[in-house]
C-alpha positions as CSV (number, residue, x, y, z in Angstrom):
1,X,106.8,24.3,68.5
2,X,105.1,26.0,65.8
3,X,102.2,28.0,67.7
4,X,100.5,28.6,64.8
5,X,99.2,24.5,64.5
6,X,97.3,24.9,67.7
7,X,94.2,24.7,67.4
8,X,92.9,23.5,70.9
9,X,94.9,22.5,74.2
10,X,94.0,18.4,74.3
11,X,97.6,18.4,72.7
12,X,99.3,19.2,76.0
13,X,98.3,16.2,78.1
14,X,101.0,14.4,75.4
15,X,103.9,16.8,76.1
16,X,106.9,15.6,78.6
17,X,107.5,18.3,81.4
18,X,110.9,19.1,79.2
19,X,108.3,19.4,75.8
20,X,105.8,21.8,78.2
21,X,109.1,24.3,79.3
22,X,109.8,24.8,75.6
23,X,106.4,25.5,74.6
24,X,106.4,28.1,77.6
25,X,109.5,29.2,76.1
26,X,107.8,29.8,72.9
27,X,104.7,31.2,73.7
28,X,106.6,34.0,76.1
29,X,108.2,35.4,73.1
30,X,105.4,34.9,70.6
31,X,104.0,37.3,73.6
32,X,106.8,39.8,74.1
33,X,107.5,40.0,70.1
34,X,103.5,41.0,69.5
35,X,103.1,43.2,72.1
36,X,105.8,45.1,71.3
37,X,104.5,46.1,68.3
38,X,100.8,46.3,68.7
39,X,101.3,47.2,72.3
40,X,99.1,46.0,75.7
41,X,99.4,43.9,78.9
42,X,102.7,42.5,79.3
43,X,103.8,41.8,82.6
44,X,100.6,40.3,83.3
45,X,101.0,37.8,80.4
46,X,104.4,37.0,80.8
47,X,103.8,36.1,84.8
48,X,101.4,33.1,84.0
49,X,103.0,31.4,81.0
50,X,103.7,28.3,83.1
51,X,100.5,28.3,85.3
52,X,98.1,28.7,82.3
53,X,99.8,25.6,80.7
54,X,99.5,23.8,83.3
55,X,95.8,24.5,83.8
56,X,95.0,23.1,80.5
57,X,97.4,20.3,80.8
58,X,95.5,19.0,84.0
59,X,91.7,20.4,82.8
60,X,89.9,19.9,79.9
61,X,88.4,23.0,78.7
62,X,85.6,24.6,77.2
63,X,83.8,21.8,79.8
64,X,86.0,22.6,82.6
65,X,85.6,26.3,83.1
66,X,88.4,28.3,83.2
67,X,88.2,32.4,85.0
68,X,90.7,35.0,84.5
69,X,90.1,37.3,87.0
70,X,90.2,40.6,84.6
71,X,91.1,38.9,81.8
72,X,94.0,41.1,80.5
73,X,96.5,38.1,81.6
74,X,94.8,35.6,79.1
75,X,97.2,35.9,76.2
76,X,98.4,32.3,76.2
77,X,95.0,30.7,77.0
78,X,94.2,32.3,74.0
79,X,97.3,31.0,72.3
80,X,96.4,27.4,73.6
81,X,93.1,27.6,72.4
82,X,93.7,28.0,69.0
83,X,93.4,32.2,68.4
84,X,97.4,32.4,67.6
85,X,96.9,34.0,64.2
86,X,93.9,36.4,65.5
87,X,97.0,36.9,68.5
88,X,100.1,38.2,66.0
89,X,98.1,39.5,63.6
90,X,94.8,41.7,65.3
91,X,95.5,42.0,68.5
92,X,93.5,44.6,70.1
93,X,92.9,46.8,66.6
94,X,89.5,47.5,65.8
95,X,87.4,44.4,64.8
96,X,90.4,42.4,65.9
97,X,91.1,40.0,68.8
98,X,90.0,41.7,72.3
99,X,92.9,41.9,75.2
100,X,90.4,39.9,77.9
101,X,88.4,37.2,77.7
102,X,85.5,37.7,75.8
103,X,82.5,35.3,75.1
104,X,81.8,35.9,71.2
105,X,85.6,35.3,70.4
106,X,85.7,31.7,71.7
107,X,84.0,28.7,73.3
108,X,86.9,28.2,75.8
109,X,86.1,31.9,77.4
110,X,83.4,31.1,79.7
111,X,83.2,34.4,80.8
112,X,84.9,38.1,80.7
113,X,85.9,41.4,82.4
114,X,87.9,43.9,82.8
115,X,87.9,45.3,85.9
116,X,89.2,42.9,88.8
117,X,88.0,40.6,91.6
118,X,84.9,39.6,89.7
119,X,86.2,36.0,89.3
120,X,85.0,34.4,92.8
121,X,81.8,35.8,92.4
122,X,81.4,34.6,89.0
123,X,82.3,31.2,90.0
124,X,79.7,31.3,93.0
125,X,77.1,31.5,90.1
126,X,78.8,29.5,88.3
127,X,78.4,26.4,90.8
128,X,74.3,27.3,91.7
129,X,74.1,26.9,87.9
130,X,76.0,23.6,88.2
131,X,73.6,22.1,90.8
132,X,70.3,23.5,88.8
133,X,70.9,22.1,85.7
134,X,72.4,19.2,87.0
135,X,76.0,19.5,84.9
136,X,79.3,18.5,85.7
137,X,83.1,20.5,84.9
138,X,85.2,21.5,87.1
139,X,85.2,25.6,87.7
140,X,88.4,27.2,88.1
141,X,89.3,30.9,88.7
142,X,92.8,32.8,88.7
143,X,92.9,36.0,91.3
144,X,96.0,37.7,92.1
145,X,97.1,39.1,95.7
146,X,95.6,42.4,94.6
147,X,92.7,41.7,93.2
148,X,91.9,39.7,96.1
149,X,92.2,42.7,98.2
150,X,88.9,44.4,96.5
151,X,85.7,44.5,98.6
152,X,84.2,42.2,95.8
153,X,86.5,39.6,96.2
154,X,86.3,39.5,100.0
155,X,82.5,39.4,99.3
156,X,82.6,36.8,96.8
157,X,85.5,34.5,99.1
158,X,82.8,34.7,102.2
159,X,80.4,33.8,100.1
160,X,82.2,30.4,98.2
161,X,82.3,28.0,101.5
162,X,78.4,28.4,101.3
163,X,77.8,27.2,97.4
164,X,77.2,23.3,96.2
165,X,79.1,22.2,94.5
166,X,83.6,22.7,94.3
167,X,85.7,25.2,92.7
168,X,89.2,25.9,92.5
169,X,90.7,28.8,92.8
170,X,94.2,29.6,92.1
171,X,95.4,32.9,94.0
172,X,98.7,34.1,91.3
173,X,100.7,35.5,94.3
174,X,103.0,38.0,92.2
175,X,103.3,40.6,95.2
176,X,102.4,43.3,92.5
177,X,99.0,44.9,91.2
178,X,99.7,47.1,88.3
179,X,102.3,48.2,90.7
180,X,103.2,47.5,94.5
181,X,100.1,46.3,96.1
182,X,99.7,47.8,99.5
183,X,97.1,47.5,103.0
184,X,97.2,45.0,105.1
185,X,96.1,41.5,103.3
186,X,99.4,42.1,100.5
187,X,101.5,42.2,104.1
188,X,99.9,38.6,105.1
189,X,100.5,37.3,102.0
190,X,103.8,37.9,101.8
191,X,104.2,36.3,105.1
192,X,103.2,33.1,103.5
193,X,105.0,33.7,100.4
194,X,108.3,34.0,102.6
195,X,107.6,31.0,105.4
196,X,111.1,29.2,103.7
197,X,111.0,27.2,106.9
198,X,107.0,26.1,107.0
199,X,107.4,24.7,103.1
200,X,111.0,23.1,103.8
201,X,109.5,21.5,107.2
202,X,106.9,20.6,105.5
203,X,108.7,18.7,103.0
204,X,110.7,17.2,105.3
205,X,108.1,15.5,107.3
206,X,106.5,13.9,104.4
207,X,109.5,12.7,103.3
208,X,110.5,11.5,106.7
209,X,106.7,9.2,107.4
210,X,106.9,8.0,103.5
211,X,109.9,5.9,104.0
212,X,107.9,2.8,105.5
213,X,103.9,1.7,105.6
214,X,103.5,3.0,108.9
215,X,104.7,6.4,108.1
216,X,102.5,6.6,104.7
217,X,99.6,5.2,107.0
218,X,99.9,8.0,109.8
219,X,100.4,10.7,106.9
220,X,97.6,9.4,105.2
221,X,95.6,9.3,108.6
222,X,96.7,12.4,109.9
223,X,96.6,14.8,107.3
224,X,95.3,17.7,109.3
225,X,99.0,17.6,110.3
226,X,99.9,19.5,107.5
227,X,97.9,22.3,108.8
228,X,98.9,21.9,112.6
229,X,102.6,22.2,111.6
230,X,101.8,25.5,109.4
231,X,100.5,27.1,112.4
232,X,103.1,26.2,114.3
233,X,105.1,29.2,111.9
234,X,102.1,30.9,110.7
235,X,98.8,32.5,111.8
236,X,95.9,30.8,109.7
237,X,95.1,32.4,106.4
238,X,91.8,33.9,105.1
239,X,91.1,31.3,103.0
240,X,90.6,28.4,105.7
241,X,89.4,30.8,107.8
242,X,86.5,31.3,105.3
243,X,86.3,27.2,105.8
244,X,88.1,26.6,102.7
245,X,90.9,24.0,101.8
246,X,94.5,25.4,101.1
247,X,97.5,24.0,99.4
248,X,100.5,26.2,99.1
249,X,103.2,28.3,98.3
250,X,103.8,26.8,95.3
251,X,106.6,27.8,92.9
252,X,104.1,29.3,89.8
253,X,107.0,28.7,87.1
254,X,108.1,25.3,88.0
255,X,106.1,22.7,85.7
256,X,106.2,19.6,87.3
257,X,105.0,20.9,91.0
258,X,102.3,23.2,89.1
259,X,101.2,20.2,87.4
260,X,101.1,18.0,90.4
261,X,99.6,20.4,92.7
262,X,96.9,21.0,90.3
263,X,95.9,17.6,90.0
264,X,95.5,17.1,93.4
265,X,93.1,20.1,93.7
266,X,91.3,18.4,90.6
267,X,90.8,15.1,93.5
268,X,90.0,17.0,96.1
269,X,86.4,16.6,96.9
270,X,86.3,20.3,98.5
271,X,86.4,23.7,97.2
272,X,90.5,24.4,97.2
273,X,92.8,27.3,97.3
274,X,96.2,27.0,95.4
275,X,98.4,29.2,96.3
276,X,101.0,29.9,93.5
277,X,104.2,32.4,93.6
278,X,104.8,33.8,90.3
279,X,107.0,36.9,88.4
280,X,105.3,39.5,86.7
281,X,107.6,40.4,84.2
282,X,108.7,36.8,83.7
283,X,111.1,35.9,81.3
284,X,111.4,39.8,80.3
285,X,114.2,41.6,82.4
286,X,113.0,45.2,82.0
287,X,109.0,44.1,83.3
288,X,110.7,41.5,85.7
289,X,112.5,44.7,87.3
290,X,109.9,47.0,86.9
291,X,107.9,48.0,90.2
292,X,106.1,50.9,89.9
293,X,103.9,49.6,87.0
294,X,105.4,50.7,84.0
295,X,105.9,47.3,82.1
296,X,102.0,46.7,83.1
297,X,100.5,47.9,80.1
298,X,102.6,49.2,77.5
299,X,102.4,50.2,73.9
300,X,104.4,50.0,71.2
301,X,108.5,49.4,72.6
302,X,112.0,48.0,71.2
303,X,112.6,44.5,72.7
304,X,116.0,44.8,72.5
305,X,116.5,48.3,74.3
306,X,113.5,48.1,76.0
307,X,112.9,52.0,74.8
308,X,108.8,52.7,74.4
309,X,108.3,54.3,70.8
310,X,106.4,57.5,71.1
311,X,105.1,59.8,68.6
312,X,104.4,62.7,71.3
313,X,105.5,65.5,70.3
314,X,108.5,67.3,73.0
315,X,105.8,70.0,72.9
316,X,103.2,67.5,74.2
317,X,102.2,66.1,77.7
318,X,99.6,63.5,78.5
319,X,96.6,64.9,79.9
320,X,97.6,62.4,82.9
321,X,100.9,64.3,83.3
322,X,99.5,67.6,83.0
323,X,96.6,67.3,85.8
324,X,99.2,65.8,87.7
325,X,101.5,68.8,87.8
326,X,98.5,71.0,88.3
327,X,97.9,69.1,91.5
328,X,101.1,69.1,92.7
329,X,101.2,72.6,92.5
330,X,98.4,73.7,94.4
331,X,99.4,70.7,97.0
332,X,102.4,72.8,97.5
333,X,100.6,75.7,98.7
334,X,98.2,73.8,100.4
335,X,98.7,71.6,103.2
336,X,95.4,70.4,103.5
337,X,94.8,68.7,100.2
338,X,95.4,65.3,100.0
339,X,96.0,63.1,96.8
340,X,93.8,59.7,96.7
341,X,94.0,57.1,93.8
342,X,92.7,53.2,93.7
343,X,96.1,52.0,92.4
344,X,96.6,53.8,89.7
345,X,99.9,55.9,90.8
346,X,101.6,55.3,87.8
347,X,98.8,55.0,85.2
348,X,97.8,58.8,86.1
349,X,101.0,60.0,86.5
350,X,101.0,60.5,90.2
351,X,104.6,59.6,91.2
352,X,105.8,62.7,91.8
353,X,103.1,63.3,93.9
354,X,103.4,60.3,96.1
355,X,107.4,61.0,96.2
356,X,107.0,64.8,97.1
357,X,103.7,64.5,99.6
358,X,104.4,60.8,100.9
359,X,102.4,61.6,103.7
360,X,99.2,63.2,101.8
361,X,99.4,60.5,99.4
362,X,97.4,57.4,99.8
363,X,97.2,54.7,96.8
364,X,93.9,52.5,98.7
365,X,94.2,49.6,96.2
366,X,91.8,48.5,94.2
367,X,88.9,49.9,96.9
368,X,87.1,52.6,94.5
369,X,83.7,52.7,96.8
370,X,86.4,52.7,99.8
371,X,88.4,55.7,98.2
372,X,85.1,58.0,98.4
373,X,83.8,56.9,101.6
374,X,87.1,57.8,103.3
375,X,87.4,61.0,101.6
376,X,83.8,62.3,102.2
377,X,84.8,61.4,105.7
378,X,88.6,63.4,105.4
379,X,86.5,66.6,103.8
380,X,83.9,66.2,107.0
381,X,87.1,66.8,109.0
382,X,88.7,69.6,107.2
383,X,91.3,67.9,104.6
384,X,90.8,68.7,101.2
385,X,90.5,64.9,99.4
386,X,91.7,64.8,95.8
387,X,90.9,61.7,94.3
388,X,92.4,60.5,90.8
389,X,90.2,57.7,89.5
390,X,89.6,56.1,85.8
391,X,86.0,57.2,84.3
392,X,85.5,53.5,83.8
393,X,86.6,52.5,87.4
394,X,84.6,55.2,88.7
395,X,81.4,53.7,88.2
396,X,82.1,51.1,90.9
397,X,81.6,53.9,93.5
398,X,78.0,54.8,92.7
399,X,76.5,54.0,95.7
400,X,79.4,55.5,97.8
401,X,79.4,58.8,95.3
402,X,75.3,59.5,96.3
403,X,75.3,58.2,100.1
404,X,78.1,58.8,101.6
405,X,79.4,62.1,99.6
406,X,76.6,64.2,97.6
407,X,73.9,63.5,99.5
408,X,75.6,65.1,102.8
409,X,76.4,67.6,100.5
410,X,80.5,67.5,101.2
411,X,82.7,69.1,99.1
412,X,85.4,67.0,97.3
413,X,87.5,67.3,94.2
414,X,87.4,64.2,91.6
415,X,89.9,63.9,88.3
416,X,88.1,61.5,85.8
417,X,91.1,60.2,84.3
418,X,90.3,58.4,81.1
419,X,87.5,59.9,80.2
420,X,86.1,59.4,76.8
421,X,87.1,56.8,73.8
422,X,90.3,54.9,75.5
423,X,90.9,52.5,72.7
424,X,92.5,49.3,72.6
425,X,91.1,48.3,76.1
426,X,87.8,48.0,74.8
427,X,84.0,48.0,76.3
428,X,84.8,47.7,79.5
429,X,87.4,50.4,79.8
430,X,85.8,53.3,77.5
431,X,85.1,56.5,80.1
432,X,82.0,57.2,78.1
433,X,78.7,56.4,81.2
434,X,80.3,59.1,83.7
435,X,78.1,62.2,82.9
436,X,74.9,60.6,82.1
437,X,75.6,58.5,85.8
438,X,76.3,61.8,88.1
439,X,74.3,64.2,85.9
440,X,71.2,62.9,87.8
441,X,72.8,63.0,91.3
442,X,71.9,66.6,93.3
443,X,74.9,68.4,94.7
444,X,76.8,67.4,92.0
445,X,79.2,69.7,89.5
446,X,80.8,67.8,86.0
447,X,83.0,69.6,83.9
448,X,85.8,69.1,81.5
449,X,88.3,71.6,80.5
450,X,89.4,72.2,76.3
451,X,93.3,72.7,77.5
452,X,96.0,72.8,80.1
453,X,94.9,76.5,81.4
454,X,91.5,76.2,81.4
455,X,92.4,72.8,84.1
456,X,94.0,74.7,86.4
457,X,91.0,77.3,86.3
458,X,88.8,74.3,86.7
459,X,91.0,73.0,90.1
460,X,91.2,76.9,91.5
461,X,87.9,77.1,91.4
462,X,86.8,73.3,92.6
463,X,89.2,73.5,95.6
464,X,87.4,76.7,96.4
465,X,84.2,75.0,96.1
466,X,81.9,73.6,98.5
467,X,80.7,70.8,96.1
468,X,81.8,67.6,94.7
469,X,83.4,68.8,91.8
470,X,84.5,66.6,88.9
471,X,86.8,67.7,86.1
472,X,87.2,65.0,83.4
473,X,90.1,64.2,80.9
474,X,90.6,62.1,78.2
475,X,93.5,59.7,77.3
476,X,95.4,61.9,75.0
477,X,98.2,64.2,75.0
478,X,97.7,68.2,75.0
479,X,100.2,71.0,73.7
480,X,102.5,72.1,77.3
481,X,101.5,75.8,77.8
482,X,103.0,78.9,79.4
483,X,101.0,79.4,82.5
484,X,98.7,82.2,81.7
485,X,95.7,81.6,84.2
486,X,96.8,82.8,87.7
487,X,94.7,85.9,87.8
488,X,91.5,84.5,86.0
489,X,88.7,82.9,87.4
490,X,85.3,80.9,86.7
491,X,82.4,80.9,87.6
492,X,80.2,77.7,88.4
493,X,78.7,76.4,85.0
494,X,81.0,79.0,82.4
495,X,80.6,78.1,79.2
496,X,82.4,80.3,75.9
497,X,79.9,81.8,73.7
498,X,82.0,82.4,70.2
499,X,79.3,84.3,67.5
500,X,80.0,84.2,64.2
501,X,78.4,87.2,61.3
502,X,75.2,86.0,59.5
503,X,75.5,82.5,61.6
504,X,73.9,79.5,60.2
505,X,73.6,77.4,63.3
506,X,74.8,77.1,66.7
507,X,77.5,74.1,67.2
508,X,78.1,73.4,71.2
509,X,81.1,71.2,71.6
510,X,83.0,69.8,74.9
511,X,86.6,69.1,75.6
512,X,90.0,69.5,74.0
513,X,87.8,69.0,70.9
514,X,86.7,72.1,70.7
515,X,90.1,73.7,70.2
516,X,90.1,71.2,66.6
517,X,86.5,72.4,66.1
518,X,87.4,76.5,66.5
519,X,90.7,75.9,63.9
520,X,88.6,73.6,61.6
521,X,86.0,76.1,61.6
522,X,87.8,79.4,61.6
523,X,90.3,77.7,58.8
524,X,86.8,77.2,56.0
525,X,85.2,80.3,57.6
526,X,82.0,78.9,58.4
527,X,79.1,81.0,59.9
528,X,78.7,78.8,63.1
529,X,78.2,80.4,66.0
530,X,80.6,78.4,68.4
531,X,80.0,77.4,71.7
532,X,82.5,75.8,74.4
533,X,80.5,73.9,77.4
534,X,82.8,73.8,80.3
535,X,80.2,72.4,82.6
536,X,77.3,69.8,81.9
537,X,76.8,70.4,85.1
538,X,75.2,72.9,85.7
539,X,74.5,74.1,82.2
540,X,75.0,77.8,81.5
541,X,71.6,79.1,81.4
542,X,72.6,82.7,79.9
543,X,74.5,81.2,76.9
544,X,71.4,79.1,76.8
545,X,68.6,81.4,76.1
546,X,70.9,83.6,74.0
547,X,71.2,80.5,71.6
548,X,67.6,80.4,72.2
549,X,66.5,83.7,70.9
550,X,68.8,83.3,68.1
551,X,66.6,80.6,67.0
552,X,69.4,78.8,65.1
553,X,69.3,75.1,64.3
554,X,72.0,74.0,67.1
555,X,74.0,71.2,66.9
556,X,75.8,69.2,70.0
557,X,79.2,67.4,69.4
558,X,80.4,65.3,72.0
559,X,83.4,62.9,71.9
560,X,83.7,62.7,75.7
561,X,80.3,61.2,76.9
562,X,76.9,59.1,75.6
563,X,74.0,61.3,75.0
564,X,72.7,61.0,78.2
565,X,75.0,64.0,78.8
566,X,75.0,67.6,77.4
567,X,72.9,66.3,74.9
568,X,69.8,65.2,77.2
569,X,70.6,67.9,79.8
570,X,70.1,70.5,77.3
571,X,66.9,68.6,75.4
572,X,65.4,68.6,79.0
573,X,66.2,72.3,79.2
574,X,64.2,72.8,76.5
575,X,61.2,71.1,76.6
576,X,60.8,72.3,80.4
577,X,61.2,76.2,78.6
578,X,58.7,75.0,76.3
579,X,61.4,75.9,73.1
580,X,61.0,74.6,70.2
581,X,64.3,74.3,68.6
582,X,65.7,71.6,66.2
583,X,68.4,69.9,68.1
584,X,71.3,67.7,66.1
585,X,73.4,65.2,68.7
586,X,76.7,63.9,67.5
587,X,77.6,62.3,71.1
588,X,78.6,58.9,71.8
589,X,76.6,56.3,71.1
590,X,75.0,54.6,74.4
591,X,75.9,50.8,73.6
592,X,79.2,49.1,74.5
593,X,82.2,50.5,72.4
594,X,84.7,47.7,71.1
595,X,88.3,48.2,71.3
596,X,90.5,50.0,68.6
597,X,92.8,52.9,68.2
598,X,91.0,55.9,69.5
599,X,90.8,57.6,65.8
600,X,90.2,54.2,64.5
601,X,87.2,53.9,66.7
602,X,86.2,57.3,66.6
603,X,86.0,56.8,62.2
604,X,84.1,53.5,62.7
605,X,81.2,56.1,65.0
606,X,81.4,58.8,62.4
607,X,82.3,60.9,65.0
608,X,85.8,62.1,63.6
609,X,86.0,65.9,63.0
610,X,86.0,65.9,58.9
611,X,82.9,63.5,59.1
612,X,80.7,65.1,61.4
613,X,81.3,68.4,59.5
614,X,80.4,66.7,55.9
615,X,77.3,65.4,57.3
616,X,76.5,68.7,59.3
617,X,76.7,70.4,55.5
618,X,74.5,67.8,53.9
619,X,71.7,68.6,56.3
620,X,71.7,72.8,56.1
């Protein structure tokens, strides 16, 4: 079928079952053939090709209301719904089509995120609205096993039985998150998702009472049956434990049951529970085989080899990789640290971690508030946690980072992976809020190191530490160097004071930036006194008041974080010294950052290097 005429999904309800495989056929390579070259979530996609079909076969959106828990799966519902060209041609570049669901891009996307196990709440709200403003539609909202692991989720589940109204949720049962999902609700699911002989017994006793009018009037009667021969092979699941209906395991690629199971939740007066068994990876035999996560989000890659197409230099390492090998090292001469991520193993290059220190590894799922409560609690009794975490998935342990960890004052060391302008992921992914979020929390040290040495300065001294100790890193590779730090140390809140002859102004800048500042500056010979701030927390008074008796205009550049950062903690600084100094801020902006190539985004801010020095120069 030629994708390209769709322009909504009432089309489908025409289609045979045979005309609905070969449009799933279709779409899966329109989807494998675009990401390859513009890169982002693929196994995802490619694992709910059939289901998402299906669900607009049976519903009739933009009135029926359809979730994606996340969003980053909702590639063909935005093929179905009339955004193909937008698809090929923009995904994810700046001013293009977003990745996730997103409520300026189209009627049919009700609602968006992109962190998980939002979806059942949203659909709680979803049905009070309903019963308020007296409208109709049915609601539905697609979790996977992981997802539904999150506290949130388990909230939000608890919380459905209660609400007017009916929903339907369909749990995407793939057994994977971005990788293995682990605890103990992924090992009861899989006991469902395996019970060959409950769905086969099943079958067979419907089959068996349908063959006369007495048998379809007992079934018919006696439907709790169904449930009483399930338990006589399984222990009851969360969902009807929660008082909701259940219907399931239920083959996630096979049409015609998809289709007919759906339309019986449609009729069923209750809130329901499908329970669908899909491949992440469908359709794609390097994602289907992938399970560590690699094929979860990818950029750019050959379809026919598979091979990913790099530009990284041999020279190069992701930050990821490097802070990962610095851990690993001081985990090998330490046997009290222990490594903690909310599934992200493979996106911050922890696998060799996990493999080496199995048993002070521990990968808690998507459970980021549950991550820092259990290590303030693992500090408390004399480990020394390590946990790995994305700035933007960091912010979902707030409460846990101030109550349970600073404000008993425990010492605990934090890698803010991500942190920063991510790109293509968009609003809800850019590491930008971290600083201006813990800057205000007591007990509290931030810092961020300019390269691969100066990190494993920053982790001798915050394992030495008694305080919660961040070091941030952005999404972006960093030259490999010689080790060269061994028998250097830091001290709490260093910064690098750099003066220049006959000076013009102070320029404070933060990060691996500042390397690209020093060469940009030391190439044109400019008389700026440089300044590298290590810490914005706590700031380095003595470089402080020697900029301030300098009396120099001074100018913060910051890449890394809003200006709720360096930039306020150093204004506050100064009005509580009662200096009067003119202060220039070229931080991040504080507003929601859309997605787009990190330089491309970074060009659209006016934040790029050759930019922020043209308009520094226009203003001496």
């Amino acid at each position: 079928m030629e994708l390209s005429k769709i322009k909504n999904p009432k089309f489908l309800k025409t289609l045979s079952i045979a005309e609905l495989n070969a449009l799933c056929s279709d779409i899966r390579q329109c989807i494998i053939t675009t990401v390859s070259q513009k890169g982002g979530h693929l196994s995802s996609n490619l694992g709910v090709v059939e289901l998402t079909v299906a669900i607009h076969r049976v519903f009739d959106a933009p009135n029926d209301k359809i979730i994606f828990d996340v969003g980053h799966q909702s590639y063909t519902h935005k093929i179905l719904t009339g955004r193909y060209q937008e698809f090929v041609d923009t995904l994810r570049d700046l001013g293009g089509l977003s990745g996730y669901q997103k409520l300026d891009e189209s009627k049919y996307d009700p609602y968006e995120a992109g962190h998980s196990s939002t979806s059942i709440s949203a659909i709680c709200g979803f049905l009070k609205a309903q019963e308020i403003n007296g409208k109709t539609g049915e609601i539905i909202g697609i979790i996977g096993d992981s997802s539904l692991a999150s506290g949130l989720a388990l909230e939000g589940l608890n919380n459905l039985a209660n609400m007017p109204g009916k929903a339907i949720i369909i749990f995407n049962d793939n057994n994977m998150a971005i990788s293995k999902p682990v605890g103990g609700l992924a090992k009861g699911f899989a006991r469902i998702r395996n019970t060959v002989i409950y769905t086969s017994t099943k079958s067979r006793f419907k089959t068996a009472l349908s063959k006369n009018k007495f048998g379809r009037f007992f079934y018919r009667i006696f439907k709790s049956i169904k449930n009483f021969i399930k338990r006589l092979f399984l222990d009851s699941n969360i969902f009807e434990n929660v008082g909701l209906d259940y219907m399931g395991p239920i083959d996630g690629h096979n049409m015609k049951k998809l289709i007919k199971a759906l339309e019986i939740a449609k009729k069923n007066p209750k809130t329901i529970v499908v329970h669908v068994v899909t491949t992440k990876g469908k359709g794609y035999q390097p994602a289907e085989n992938d399970l560590v996560g690699k094929w979860h989000g990818v950029g750019e890659f050959d379809v026919v080899t598979g091979a990913f197409k790099s530009d990284k230099s041999v020279a190069n390492i992701t930050w990821s990789q490097g802070i990962s090998a610095i851990v690993h090292s001081f985990m090998e001469n330490d046997k009290k640290i222990v490594a903690i991520t909310p599934a992200m193993i493979e996106g911050s290059k922890m696998q060799q971690i996990f493999s080496d220190f199995p048993n002070r590894s521990i990968d808690v799922g998507i459970a980021e508030e549950h991550a820092f409560t259990m290590a303030g609690a693992m500090s408390l009794g004399g480990a020394k946690p390590y946990i790995c975490i994305y700035s933007t998935f960091l912010q979902r342990s707030y409460d846990e980072i101030v109550h349970d960890v600073a404000r008993m004052n425990i010492p605990l060391v934090v890698g803010v992976d991500r942190a920063g302008i991510v790109g293509k992921d968009g609003s809800t992914h850019q590491g930008i809020f971290d600083v201006g979020m813990l800057r205000t929390i007591p007990n509290v040290v931030i810092s961020m190191p300019k390269d691969i040495n100066d990190a494993r300065l920053l982790f001798k001294r915050a394992f030495e530490y008694d305080k919660l100790f961040f070091i941030r890193y952005p999404r972006e590779s960093t030259p490999l160097l010689p080790v060269n730090a061994e028998n250097q140390s830091l001290e709490i809140g260093q910064w690098d004071f750099y003066k220049a002859k006959k000076a013009t102004l102070t320029l404070i800048v933060t990060g691996p930036n500042f390397n690209k500042v020093k060469e940009y500056v030391d190439s044109k010979n400019l008389p700026y006194n440089l300044v590298f701030a290590r810490f914005y927390q706590p700031l380095d008074e003595k470089v402080l008041q020697a900029i301030i008796q300098e009396k120099r205009p001074l100018v913060i550049y910051d890449i890394y974080a809003t200006k709720e950062g360096l930039f306020d903690a150093i204004s506050e600084y100064l009005v509580l010294h009662n200096v009067d100094l003119a202060v220039k801020d070229y931080s991040l902006p504080t507003k929601f950052i859309k997605h787009g190539s990190i330089n491309n985004v970074l060009d659209h801010l006016g934040l790029n290097l050759e930019c922020v020095f043209k308009d520094m120069e226009s203003k001496e």
